[in-house]
ZAMARGU-4260 file (C-alpha; in steps of 0.2 Angstrom, whole numbers, plus 5000, padded with zeros to 4 digits):
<rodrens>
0) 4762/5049/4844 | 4749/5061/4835 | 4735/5062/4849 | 4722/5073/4845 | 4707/5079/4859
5) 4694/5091/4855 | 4681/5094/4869 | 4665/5099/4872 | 4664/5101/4891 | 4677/5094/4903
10) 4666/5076/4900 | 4663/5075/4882 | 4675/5075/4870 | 4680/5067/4852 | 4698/5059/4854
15) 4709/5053/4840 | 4727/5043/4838 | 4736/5042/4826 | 4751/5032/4826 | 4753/5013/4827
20) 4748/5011/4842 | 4743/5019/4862 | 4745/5008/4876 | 4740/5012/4895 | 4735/5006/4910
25) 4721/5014/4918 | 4707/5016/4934 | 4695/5029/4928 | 4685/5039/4943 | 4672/5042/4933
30) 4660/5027/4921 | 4667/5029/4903 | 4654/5027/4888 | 4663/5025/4872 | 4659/5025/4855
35) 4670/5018/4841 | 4670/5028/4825 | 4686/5021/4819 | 4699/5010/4824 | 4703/4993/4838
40) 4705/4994/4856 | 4709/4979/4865 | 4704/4979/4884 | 4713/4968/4895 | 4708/4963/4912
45) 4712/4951/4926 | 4700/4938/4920 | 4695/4944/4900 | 4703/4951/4886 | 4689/4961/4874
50) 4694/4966/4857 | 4680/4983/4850 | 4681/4990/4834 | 4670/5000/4822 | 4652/5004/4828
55) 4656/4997/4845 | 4647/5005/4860 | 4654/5001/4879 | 4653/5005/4898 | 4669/5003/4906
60) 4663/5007/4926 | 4674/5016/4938 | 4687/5008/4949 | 4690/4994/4937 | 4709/4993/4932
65) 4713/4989/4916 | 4727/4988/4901 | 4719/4998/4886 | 4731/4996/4867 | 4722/5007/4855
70) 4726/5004/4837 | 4723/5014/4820 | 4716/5001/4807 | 4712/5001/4788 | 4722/5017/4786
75) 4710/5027/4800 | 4714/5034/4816 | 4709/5027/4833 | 4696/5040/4834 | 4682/5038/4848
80) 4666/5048/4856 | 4669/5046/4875 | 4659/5054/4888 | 4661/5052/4907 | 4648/5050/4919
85) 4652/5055/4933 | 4646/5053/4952 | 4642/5070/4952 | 4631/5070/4940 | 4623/5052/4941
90) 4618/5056/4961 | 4609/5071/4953 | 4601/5060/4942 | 4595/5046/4953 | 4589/5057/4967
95) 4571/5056/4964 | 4571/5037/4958 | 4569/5025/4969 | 4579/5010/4965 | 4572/4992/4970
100) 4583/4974/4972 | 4600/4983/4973 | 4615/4972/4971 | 4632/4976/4971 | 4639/4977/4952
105) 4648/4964/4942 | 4668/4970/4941 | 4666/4970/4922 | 4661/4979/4906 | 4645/4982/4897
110) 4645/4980/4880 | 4632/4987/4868 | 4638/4985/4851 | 4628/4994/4838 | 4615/4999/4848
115) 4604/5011/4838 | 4596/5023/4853 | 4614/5023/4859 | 4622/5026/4842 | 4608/5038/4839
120) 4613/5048/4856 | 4632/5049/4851 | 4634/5051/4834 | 4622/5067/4838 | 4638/5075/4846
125) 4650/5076/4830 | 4644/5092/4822 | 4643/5099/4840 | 4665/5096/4840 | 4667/5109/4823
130) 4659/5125/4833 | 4668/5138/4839 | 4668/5146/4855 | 4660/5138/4873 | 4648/5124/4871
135) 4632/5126/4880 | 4634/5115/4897 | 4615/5116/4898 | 4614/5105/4881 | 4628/5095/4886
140) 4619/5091/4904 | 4604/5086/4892 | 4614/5074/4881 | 4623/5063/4895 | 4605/5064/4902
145) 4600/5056/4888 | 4614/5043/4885 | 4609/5037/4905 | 4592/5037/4901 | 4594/5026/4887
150) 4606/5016/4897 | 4593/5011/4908 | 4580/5006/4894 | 4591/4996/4887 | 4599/4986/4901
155) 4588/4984/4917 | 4604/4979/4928 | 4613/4997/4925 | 4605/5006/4939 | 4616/4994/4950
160) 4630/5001/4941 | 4627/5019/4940 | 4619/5020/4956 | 4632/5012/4966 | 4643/5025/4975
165) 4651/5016/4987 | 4671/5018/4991 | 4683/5003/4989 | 4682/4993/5008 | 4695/4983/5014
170) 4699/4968/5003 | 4712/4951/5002 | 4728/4961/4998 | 4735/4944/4993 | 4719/4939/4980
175) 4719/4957/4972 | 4737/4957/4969 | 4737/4941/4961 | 4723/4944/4951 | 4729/4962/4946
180) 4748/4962/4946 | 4749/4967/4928 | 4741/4982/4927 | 4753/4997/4929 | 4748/5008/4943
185) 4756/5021/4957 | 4753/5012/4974 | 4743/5026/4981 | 4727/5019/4968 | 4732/5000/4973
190) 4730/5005/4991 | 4713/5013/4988 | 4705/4999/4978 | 4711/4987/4994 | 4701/5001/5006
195) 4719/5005/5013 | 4731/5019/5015 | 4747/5022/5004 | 4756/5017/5022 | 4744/5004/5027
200) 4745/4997/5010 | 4766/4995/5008 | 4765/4989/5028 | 4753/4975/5025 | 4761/4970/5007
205) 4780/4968/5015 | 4771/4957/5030 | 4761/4947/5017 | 4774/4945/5003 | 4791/4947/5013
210) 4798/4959/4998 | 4792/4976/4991 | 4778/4977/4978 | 4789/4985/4965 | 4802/4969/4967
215) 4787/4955/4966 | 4777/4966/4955 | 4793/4965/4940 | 4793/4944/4946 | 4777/4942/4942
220) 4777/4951/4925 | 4792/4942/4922 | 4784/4923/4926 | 4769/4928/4916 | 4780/4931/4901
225) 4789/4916/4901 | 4774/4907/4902 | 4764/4916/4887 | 4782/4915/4878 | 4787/4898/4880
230) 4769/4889/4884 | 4759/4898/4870 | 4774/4901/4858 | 4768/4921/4858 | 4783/4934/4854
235) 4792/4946/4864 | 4780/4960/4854 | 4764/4951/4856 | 4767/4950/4877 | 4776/4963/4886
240) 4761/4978/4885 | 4748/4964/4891 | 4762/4958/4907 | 4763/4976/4914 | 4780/4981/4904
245) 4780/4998/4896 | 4794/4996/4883 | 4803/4981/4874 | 4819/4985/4878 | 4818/4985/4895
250) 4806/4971/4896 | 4819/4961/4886 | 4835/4966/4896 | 4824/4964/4914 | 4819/4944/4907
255) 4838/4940/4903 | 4844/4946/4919 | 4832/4933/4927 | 4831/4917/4916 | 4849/4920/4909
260) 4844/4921/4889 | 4833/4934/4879 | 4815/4931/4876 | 4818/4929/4858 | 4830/4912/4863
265) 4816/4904/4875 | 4812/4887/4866 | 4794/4886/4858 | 4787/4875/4874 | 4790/4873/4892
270) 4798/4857/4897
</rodrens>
């Protein structure tokens, strides 16, 4: 995999894939603004899948897990403007605005395709990527100040977004994991998005589940495949990056030890 980042400061840079195809799965610490030159990313959640291309502008806020595929298309890299926003910064920002109705945040992500003050913000930075030498952090402050700014024209509800610096409390361990069981991620995250220590967490998921998250995790995955394989007639390629498997192989040799065939010999329906 050819994978390409040039930065401008540590939370702008101009990123860029080449090969087939870049799956992960991720929970960024910081809001992600993203704009597509080139390219498909397809996002998949608990609840929603999103498919951006071309043109395509997004917020994906802090703390959300997700699976993320990037793809080159139409003989272009996956090539992307992404800049972070940090809660550094955005407490900076907010500190003399004064913010009226706040309401804890959907767990989703904002979409503003082809928006032309966004566009017009981003597409700003490319000639910035071909100088030489340190980029001035001052103009860089200025430019993410701009991209908020604009943020908050253009959706009114973004403030409760960007201005929400609250820490993960205390959840349902058994709701989140269902809802969130394929998502590759080391147990110390899972334990932070459930408000709960890495001990806390593996203590209250054996007493819950009556097994170890790694063993239920690789069940769930599993049932989900079969399901997506035999129920919507999808192949082995199509399914194991969305269920939580990083390679095929595996995937394939971890299915036939549990239903005693290969995914490729599953019949076209569930009985």
């Amino acid at each position: 995999m050819e994978h390409v980042s040039k930065y401008l400061t540590q939370d702008i840079k101009l990123s860029s894939y080449d090969d087939k195809l870049f799956k992960s799965d991720l929970m960024f610490d910081d809001h992600m603004l993203i704009w597509f030159i080139s390219g498909e990313t397809k996002i998949v959640q608990a609840d929603v899948t999103f498919l951006f291309k071309t043109g395509d502008i997004f917020l994906i806020p802090r703390n959300q897990l997700a699976t993320i595929i990037n793809y080159p298309k139409n003989g272009l890299p996956h090539k992307t403007v992404v800049m972070h926003l940090s809660a550094e910064r955005l407490k900076k920002f907010y500190e003399k605005i004064e913010i009226s109705n706040k309401i804890t945040p959907e767990q989703k992500i904002y979409s503003f395709s082809n928006h032309p003050l966004l566009e017009s913000c981003l597409t700003s930075l490319i000639p910035y990527f071909d100088l030489e030498g340190d980029f001035p952090e001052e103009i860089a402050s200025l430019k993410i100040t701009e991209a908020i700014s604009i943020l908050r024209v253009i959706d009114k509800s973004i403030d409760n977004v960007l201005a929400n610096f609250d820490e993960p409390g205390k959840i349902d361990l058994i709701s989140f994991m269902e809802r969130n069981f394929m998502f590759n991620m080391p147990m110390e995250k899972l334990g932070y998005l459930t408000g709960r220590s890495l001990s806390t967490f593996n203590r209250d998921f054996k007493k819950l589940f009556r097994t170890t998250p790694q063993k239920w995790l690789t069940e769930k995955r599993l049932e989900l495949a079969y399901y997506h394989l035999a129920g919507k007639k999808k192949k082995p390629a199509e399914v194991y990056l969305e269920v939580g498997f990083e390679d095929l192989s595996h995937f394939s040799y971890a299915f036939k030890k549990k239903y005693g065939l290969a995914p490729t010999q599953l019949p076209a329906h569930i009985d």
